[in-house]
C-alpha positions as CSV (number, residue, x, y, z in Angstrom):
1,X,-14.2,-1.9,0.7
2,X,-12.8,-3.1,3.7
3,X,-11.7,-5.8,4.9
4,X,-10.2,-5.1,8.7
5,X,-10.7,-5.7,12.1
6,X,-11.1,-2.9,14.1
7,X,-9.4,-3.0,17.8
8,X,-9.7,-1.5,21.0
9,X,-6.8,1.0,20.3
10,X,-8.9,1.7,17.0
11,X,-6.1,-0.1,14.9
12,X,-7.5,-1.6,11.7
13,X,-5.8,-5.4,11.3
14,X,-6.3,-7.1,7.4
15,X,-8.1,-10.6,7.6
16,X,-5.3,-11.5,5.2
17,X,-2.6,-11.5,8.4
18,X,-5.0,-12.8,10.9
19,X,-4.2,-16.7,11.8
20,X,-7.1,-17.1,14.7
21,X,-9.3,-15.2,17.2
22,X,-8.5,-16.8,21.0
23,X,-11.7,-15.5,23.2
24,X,-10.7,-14.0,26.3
25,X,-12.8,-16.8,29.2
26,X,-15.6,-13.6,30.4
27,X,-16.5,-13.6,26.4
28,X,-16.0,-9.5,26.0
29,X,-12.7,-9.6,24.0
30,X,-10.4,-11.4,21.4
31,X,-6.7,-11.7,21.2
32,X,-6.1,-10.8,17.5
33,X,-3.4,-13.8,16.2
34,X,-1.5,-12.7,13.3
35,X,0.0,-15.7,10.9
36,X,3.2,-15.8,12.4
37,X,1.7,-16.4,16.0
38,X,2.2,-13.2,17.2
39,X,-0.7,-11.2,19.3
40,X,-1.9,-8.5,16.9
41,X,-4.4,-6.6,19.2
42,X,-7.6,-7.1,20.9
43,X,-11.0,-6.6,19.9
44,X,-14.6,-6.5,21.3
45,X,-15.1,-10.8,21.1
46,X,-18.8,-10.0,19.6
47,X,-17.7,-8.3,16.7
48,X,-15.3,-11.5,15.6
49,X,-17.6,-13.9,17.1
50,X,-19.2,-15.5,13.9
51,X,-15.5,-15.7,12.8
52,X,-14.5,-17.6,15.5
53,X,-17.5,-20.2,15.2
54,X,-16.4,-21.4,11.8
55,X,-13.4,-23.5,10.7
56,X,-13.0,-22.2,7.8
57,X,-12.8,-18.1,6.7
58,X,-12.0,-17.0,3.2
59,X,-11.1,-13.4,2.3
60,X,-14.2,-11.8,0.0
61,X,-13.5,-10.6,-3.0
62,X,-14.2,-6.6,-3.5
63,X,-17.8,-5.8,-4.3
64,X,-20.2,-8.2,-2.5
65,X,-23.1,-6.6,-0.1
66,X,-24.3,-8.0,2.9
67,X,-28.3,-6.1,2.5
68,X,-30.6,-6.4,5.5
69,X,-34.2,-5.1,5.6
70,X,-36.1,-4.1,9.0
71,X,-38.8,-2.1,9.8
72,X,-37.7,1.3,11.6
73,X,-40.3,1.2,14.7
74,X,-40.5,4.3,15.2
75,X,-41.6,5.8,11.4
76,X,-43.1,2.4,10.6
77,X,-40.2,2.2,7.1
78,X,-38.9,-0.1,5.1
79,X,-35.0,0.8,6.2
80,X,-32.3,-1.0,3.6
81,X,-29.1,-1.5,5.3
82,X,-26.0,-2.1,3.2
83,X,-22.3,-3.1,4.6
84,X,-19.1,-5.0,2.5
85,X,-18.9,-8.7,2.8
86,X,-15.4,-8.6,4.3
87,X,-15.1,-12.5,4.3
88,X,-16.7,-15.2,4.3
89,X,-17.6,-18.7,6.1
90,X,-17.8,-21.9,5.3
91,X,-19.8,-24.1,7.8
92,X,-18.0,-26.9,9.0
93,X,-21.2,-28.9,9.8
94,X,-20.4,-32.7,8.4
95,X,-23.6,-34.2,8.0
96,X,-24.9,-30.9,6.0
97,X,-25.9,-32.0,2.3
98,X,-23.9,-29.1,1.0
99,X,-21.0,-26.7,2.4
100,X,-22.5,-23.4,2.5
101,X,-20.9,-20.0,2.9
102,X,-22.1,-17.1,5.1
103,X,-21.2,-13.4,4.4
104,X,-19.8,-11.3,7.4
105,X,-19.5,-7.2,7.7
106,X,-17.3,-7.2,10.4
107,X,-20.1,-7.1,12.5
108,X,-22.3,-9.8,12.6
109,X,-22.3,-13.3,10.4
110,X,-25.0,-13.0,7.3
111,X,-27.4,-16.1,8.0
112,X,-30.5,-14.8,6.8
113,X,-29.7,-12.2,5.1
114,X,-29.3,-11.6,1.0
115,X,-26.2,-11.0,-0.7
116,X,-25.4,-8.6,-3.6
117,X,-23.2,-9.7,-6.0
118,X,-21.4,-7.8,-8.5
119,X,-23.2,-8.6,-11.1
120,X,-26.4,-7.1,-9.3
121,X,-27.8,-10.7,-8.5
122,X,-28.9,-10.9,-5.3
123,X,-28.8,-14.2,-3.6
124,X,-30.7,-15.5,-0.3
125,X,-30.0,-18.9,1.5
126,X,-28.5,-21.5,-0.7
127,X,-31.1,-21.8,-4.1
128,X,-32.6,-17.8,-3.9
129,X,-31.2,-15.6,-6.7
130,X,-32.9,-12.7,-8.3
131,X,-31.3,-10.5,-11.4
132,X,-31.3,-7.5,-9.2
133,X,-31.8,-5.7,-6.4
134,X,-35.4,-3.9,-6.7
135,X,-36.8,-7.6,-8.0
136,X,-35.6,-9.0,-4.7
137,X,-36.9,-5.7,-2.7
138,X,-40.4,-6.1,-4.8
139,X,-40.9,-9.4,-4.7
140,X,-39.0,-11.0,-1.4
141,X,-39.1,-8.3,1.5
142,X,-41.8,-6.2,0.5
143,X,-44.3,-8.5,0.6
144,X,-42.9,-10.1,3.3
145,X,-43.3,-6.8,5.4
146,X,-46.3,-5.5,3.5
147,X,-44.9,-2.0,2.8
148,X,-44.6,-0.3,-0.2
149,X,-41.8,2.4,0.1
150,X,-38.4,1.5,1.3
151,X,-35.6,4.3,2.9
152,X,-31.7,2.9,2.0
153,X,-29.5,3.4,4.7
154,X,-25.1,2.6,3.6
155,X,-22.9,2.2,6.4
């Protein structure tokens, strides 16, 4: 499972040599700092954004999931969309009762969405936890959505 940063000369940089993320000021890219201060590469700034936002980043362990579930507007499906946690974030917020950790792809940060562990627990927010994946699919997000089938896309 991956764990990279993908730049704009389509270079893949391990989050274990990345130090920081420095924004470019028009928002669109990221200098890539490695640990010993030097400039790695560059990369689209959205993609590392939710990185940026939080003190603290941990490498993920292999074999967590970020899952989403949307309706496809078009067919009117339940899609399933998998991707590897690649790392995750700790929310620096002070006054917040707990510390909690959010899941990133590489893409975008995982607020909101479940976690599959690798155990086959799935776990939503900070007290949500089901055994496995079709109890969560049954009883969270099909309900939620009202439909009955579900199509699994894996990126």
């Amino acid at each position: 499972m991956p764990r990279f940063v993908e730049t704009f000369d389509q270079e893949l940089i391990n989050l274990d040599v990345v130090a920081l993320f420095r924004p470019s000021q028009d928002g669109r890219k990221a200098e890539v700092i490695g640990k010993n201060g030097r400039v790695l590469g560059y990369c689209c700034y959205e993609t590392v954004r939710p990185l940026v936002e939080n003190e603290v980043i941990v490498p993920a362990a292999l074999g967590f999931t970020l899952i989403e579930c949307f309706v496809e507007h078009d067919t009117g499906e339940l899609v399933v969309h998998r991707s590897p946690v690649i790392a995750w974030g700790i929310d620096p917020d002070p006054d917040a009762e707990c510390q909690i950790a959010y899941a990133f792809d590489g893409n975008s940060r995982g607020k909101g969405k479940a976690v599959l562990c690798p155990d086959g627990s799935v776990k939503t927010g900070m007290y949500g936890v089901y055994p496995d994946f079709d109890t969560w699919l049954n009883e969270e997000v099909r309900p939620s959505v009202g439909i009955k089938e579900a199509v699994e896309v894996v990126s």
